[in-house]
VODREN-502558 format. One record per residue: residue in one letter; x, y, z of N, C-alpha, C in turn. Coordinates in steps of 0.05 Angstrom, whole numbers, plus 5000, padded with zeros to 4 digits. Layout:
N
AXYZXYZXYZ ...
REM end
This chain:
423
X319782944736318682834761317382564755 X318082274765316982064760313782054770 X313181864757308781854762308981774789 X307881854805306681824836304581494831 X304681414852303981124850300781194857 X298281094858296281204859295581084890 X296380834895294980764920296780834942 X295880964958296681114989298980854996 X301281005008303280855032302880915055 X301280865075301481005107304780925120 X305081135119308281125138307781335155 X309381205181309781245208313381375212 X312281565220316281735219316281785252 X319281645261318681655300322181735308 X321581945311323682215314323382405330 X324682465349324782755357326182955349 X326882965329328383165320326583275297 X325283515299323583655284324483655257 X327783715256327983875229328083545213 X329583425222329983075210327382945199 X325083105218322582955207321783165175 X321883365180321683545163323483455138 X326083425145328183345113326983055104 X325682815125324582655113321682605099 X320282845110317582875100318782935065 X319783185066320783325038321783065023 X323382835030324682735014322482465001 X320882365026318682345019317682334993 X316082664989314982814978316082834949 X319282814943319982794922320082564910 X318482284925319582074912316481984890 X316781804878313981694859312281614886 X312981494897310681474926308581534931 X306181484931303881684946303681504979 X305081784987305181685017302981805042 X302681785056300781975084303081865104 X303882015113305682115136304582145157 X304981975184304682035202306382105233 X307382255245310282335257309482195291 X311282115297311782055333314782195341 X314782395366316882435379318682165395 X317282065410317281835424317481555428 X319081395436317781035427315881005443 X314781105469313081095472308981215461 X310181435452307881465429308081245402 X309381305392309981175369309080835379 X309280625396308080385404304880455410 X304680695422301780695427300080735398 X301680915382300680975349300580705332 X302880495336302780265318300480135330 X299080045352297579855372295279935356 X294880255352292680275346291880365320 X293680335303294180425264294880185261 X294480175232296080045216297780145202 X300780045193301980265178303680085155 X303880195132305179975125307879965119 X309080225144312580275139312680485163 X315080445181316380605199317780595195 X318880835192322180925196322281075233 X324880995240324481025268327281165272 X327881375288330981535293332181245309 X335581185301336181005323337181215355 X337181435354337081575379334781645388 X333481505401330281635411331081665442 X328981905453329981985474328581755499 X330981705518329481415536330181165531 X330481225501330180885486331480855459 X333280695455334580685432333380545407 X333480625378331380445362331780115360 X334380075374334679785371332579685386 X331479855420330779705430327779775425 X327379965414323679995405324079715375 X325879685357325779425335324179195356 X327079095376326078935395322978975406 X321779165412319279195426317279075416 X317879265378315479165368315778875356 X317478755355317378555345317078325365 X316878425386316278225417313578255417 X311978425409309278545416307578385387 X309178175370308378095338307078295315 X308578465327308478745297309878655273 X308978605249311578535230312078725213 X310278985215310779225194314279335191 X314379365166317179395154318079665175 X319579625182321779775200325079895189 X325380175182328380245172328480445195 X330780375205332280585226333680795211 X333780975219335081155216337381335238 X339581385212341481465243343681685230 X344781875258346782075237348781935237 X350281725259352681585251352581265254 X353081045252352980855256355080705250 X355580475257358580235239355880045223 X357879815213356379545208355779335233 X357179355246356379225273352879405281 X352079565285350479735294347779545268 X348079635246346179475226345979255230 X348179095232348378675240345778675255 X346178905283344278745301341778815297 X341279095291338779155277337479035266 X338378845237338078705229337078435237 X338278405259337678185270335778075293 X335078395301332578455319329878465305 X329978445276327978545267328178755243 X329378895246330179195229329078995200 X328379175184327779125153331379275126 X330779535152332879605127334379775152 X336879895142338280105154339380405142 X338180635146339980845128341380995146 X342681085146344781365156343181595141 X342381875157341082065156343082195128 X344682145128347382285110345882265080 X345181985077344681865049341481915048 X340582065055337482065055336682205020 X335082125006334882294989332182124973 X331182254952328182104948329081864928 X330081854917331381514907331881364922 X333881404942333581224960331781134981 X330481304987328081325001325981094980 X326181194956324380954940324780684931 X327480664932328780404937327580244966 X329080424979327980175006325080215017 X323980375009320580335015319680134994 X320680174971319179994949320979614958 X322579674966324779384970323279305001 X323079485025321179375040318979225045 X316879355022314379245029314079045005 X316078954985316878724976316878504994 X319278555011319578305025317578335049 X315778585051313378415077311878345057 X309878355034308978195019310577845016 X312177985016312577645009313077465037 X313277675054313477375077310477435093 X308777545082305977545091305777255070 X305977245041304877075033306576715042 X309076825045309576535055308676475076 X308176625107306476655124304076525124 X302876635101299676465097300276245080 X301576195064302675985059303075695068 X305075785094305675515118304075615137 X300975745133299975675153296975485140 X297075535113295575365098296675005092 X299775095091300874765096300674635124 X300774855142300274725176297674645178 X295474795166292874655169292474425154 X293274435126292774135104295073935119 X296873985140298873785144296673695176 X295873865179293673735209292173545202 X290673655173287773595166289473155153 X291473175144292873055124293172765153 X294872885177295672805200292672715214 X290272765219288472705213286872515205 X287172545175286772315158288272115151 X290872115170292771905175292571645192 X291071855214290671695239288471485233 X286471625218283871515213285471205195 X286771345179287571125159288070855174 X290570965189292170705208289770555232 X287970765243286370625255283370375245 X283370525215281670335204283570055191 X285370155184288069875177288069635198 X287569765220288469695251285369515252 X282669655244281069455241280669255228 X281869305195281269115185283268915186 X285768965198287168745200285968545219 X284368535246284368505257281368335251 X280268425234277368345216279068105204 X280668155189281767945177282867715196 X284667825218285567595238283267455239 X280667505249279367465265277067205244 X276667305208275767255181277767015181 X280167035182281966745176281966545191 X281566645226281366505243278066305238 X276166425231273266345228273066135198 X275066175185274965985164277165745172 X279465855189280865565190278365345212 X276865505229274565305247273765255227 X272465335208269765125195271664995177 X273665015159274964875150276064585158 X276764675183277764405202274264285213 X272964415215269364315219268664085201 X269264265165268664055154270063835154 X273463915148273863715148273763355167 X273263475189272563315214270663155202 X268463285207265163185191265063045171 X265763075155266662915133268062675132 X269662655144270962475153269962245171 X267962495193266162255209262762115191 X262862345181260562145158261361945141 X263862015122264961775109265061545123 X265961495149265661225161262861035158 X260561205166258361055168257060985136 X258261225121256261095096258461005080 X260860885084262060605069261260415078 X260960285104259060155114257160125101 X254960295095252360375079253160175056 X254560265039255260245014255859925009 X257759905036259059605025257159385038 X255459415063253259185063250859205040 X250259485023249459355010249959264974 X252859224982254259164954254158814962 X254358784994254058485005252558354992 X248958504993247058425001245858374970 X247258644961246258624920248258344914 X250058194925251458004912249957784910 X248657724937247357494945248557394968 X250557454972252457314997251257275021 X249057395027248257315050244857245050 X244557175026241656995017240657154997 X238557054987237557094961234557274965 X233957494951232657744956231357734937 X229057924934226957864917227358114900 X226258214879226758354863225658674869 X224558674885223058894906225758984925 X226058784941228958894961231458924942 X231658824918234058934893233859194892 X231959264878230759554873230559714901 X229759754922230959874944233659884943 X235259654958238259684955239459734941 X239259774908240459974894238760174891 X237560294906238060654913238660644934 X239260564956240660544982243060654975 X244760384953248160354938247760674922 X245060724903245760894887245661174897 X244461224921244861464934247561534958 X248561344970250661324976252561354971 X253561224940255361234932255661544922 X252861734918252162024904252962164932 X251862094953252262274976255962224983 X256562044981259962004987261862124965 X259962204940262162434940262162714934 X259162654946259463034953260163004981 X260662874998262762895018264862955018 X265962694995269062794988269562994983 X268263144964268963384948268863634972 X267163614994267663865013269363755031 X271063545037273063485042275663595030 X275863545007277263634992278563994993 X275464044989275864294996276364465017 X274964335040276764415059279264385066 X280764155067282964125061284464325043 X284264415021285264635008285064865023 X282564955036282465225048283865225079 X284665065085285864935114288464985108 X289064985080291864955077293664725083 X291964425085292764195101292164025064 X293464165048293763925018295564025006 X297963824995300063954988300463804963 X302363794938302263744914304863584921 X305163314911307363194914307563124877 X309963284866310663284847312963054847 X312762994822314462704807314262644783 X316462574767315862484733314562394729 X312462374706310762184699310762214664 X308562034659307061994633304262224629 X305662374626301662524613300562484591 X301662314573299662214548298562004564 X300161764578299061524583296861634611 X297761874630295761934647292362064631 X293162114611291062294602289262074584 X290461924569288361584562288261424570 X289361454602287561264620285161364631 X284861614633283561774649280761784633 X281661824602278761884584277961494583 X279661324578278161134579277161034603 X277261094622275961004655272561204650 X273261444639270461584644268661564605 X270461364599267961354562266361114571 X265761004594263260884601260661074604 X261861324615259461494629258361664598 X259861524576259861774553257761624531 X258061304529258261114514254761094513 X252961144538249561134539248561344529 X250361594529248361834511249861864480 X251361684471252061714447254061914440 X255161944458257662164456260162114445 X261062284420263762224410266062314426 X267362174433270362234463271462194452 X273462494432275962374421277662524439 X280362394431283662544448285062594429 X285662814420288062894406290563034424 X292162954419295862954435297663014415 X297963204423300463304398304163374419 X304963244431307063244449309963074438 X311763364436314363184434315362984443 X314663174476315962984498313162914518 X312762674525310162624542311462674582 X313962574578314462614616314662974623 X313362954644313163184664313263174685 X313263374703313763284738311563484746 X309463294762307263404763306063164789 X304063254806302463074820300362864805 X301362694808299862524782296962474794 X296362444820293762414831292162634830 X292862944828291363154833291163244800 X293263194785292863244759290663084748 X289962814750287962614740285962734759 X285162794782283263004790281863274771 X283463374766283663594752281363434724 X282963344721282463244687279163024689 X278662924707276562834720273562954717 X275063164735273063444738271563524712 X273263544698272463704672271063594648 X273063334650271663164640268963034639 X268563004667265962894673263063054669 X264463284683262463514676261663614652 X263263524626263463544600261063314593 X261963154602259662834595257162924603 X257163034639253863034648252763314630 X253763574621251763664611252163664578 X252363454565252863474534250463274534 X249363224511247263084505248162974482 X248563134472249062964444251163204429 X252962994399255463194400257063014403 X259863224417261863064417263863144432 X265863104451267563144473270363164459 X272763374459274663294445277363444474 X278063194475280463324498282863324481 X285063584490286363634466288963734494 X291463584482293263694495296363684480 X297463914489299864064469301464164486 X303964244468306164334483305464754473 X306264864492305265144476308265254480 X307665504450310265604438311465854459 X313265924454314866134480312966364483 X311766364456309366714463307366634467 X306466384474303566314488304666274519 X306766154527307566054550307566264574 X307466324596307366404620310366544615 X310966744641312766914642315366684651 X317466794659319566624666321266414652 X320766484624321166304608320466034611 X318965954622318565684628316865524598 X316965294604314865174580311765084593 X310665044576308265084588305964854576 X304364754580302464514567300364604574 X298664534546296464594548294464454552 X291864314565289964164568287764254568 X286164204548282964304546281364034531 X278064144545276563984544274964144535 X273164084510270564274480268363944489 X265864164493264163924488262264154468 X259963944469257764164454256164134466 X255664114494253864144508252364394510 X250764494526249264694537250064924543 X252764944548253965214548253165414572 X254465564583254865684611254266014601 X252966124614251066374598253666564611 X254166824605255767084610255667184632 X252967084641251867254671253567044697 X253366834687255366584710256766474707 X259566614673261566544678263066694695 X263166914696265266984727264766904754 X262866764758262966604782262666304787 X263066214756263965914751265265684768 X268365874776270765714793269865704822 X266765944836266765984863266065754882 X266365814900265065444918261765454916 X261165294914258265164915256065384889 X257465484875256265624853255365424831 X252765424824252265214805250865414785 X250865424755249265614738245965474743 X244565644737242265734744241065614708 X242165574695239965464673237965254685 X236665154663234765014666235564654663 X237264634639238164474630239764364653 X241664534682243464424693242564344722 X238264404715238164394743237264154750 X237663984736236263604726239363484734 X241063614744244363424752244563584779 X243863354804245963374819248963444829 X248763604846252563644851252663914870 X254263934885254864174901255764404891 X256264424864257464594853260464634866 X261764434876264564444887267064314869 X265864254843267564054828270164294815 X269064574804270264664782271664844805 X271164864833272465054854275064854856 X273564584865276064514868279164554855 X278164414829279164434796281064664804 X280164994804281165234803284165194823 X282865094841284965044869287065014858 X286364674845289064554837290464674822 X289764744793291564894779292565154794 X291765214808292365424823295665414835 X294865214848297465064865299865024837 X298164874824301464764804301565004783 X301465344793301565564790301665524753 X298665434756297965444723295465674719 X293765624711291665804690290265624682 X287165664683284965584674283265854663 X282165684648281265904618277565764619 X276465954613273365804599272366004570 X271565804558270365994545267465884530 X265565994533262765844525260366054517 X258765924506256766004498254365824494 X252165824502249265774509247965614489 X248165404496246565204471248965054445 X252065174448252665194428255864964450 X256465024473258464844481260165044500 X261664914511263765074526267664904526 X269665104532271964954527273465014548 X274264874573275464924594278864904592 X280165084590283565044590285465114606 X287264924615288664874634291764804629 X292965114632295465184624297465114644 X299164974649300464864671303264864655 X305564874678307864834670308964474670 X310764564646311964204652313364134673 X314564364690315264244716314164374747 X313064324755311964414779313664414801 X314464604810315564604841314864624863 X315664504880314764394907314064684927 X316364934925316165044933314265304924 X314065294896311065414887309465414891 X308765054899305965074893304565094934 X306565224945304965284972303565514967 X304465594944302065994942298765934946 X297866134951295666204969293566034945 X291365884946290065754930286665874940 X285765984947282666094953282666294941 X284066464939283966744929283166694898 X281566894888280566824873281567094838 
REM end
């Protein structure tokens, strides 16, 4: 006799035929099973018995009197009963099981084959497959809720997308006004203080009479603040213009040895009163490149100058080279290198990552005795930006800093429209 299973099966037996319930109780009884048996004559008892039990197996006669078991399968499964269901019958075809089956039925036996093996087969093979479609059940009803909760957090997604695009429309729109603001402004101030500038470049000549050494000294700080305020004009000119997206790079062959020692000899006047050594070292096979020759001498301006105003003493060394295929930028392209080492004062750790930003000036002490908008090295960023190069810093405090500017030898027209503010 096989071991009886320890936890109870409630089964529901729904027959009118006394002795049939009897040969199925017995057969039952011989199987490993621990079952509790409960009997219905009727489909109508037997619906009133499921409504109000739980069971976790009916076997049901397919001849019930009134009502056939196909159509009690159908009942209960209209009524969302899903307890395992095997009909039972003294004759049947396969047509008769198809539909059973297809009403609902779990299993089908013919009363003929009844015996406690098989009886343990399909009780044990039944409540297999209602376990398992209870658990897929809870299953996709756990994916229906995370696919709500998911659908949900979809909407939210697309609706906050939906704001910030619209933040942004609204963020782009507010910078092309002030952009086009400054640049306006700028433009209308430059008029009046060249004027400024050039009566009194008149007036410092003598050309229009002879001045005493009192009105000299006025008029050159008239000339010397003027000419300081006109170009921090320019420079937020400039920049707006870049952020307007109204400056474009007109590339063409040139000379960059001869652009690059003209450039250091125009600015070794500003170098020549604090005793500064301005050397150029050039190490270039080839000197022509196709590059904006006006924004490049900008570039190199920038750096330069700003090299001069905070170095004191020391020495400036601008250094430019051709760089090898594993220093060079992706795309195989070739690539040149331009940097400027002073030994100046050096840019502390805390305000080199916001070096390149607009109107960011470091906060030492040493840099707060120079004038300037802090718009020179934003600009700078721009440009190389555009002629889709790389700028590098690297410094330290008291000891110097070395600004480098990796640019390709040929610049393209159609490159250099990429986005230049982004930082």
């Amino acid at each position: 006799m096989p071991e009886r299973l320890t936890q109870p099966i409630s089964i529901l037996v729904v027959d009118d035929d006394a002795i049939d319930r009897m040969a199925l109780q017995r057969s039952l009884k011989d199987t490993s099973l621990n079952t509790v048996v409960q009997e219905a004559v009727n489909a109508e008892e037997a619906l009133k018995t499921v409504f109000d039990s739980k069971y976790d197996c009916i076997f049901v006669d397919y001849h019930l009197p009134g009502q056939n078991g196909l159509a009690f399968v159908r009942k209960v499964r209209q009524e969302g009963i899903d307890t395992p269901l095997v009909v039972l019958t003294g004759q049947g075809s396969e047509q008769t099981a198809v539909e059973l089956m297809k009403a609902g039925a779990s299993d089908y036996l013919p009363k003929s084959k009844l015996s406690s093996e098989t009886l343990t087969r399909i009780v044990r093979s039944a409540l297999r497959m209602y376990q398992a479609e209870i658990l897929v059940k809870q299953t996709n009803q756990r994916l229906s809720e995370k696919n709500k909760q998911l659908e949900k957090i979809n909407r939210e997604l697309e609706r906050k997308q939906q704001q910030i695009y619209r933040q942004n429309l609204q963020l782009q729109e507010v910078s092309r006004l002030k952009s086009e603001f400054l640049a306006t402004m700028s433009h209308e101030l430059r008029t009046p203080l060249n004027a400024i500038i050039g009566f009194s470049q008149i007036l410092l000549g003598g050309k229009k009479g002879d001045i005493n050494k009192t009105q000299q000294d006025m008029l050159g700080r008239v000339l010397s603040n003027g000419r300081h305020l006109l170009e921090l004009i320019s420079d937020i000119l400039e920049l707006s213009k870049i952020e307007a997206g109204r400056l474009e790079l007109e590339p063409r062959q040139m000379d960059l040895v001869s652009l690059v020692e003209e450039t250091v000899e125009e600015l070794r006047s500003l170098a020549t009163p604090k005793n500064l050594d301005l050397k150029v070292s050039i190490t270039l096979d080839n000197p022509t490149v196709k590059n904006d020759p006006t924004r490049l001498r900008q570039v190199l301006i920038n750096l330069l100058s700003n090299a001069i105003k905070f170095t004191h003493k020391g020495s400036i060394t601008v250094l430019v080279e051709s760089l090898s295929a594993e220093h060079s930028c992706k795309n195989g392209r070739e690539d040149i290198l331009l940097s400027i080492s002073d030994t100046g004062c050096g840019i502390s750790e805390v305000d080199q990552p916001y070096i390149f930003e607009a109107f960011h000036q470091s906060d030492q002490k040493t840099n707060r005795h120079h004038a300037g908008t802090g718009l020179g090295l934003a600009i700078t960023y721009s440009l190389v930006k555009m002629m889709c190069g790389e700028i590098t810093l690297e410094s330290r405090v008291n000891k110097g800093s070395t600004f480098g500017v990796k640019i390709p030898r040929e610049v393209c027209v159609d490159a250099a429209s990429i986005d230049t503010v982004s930082r």
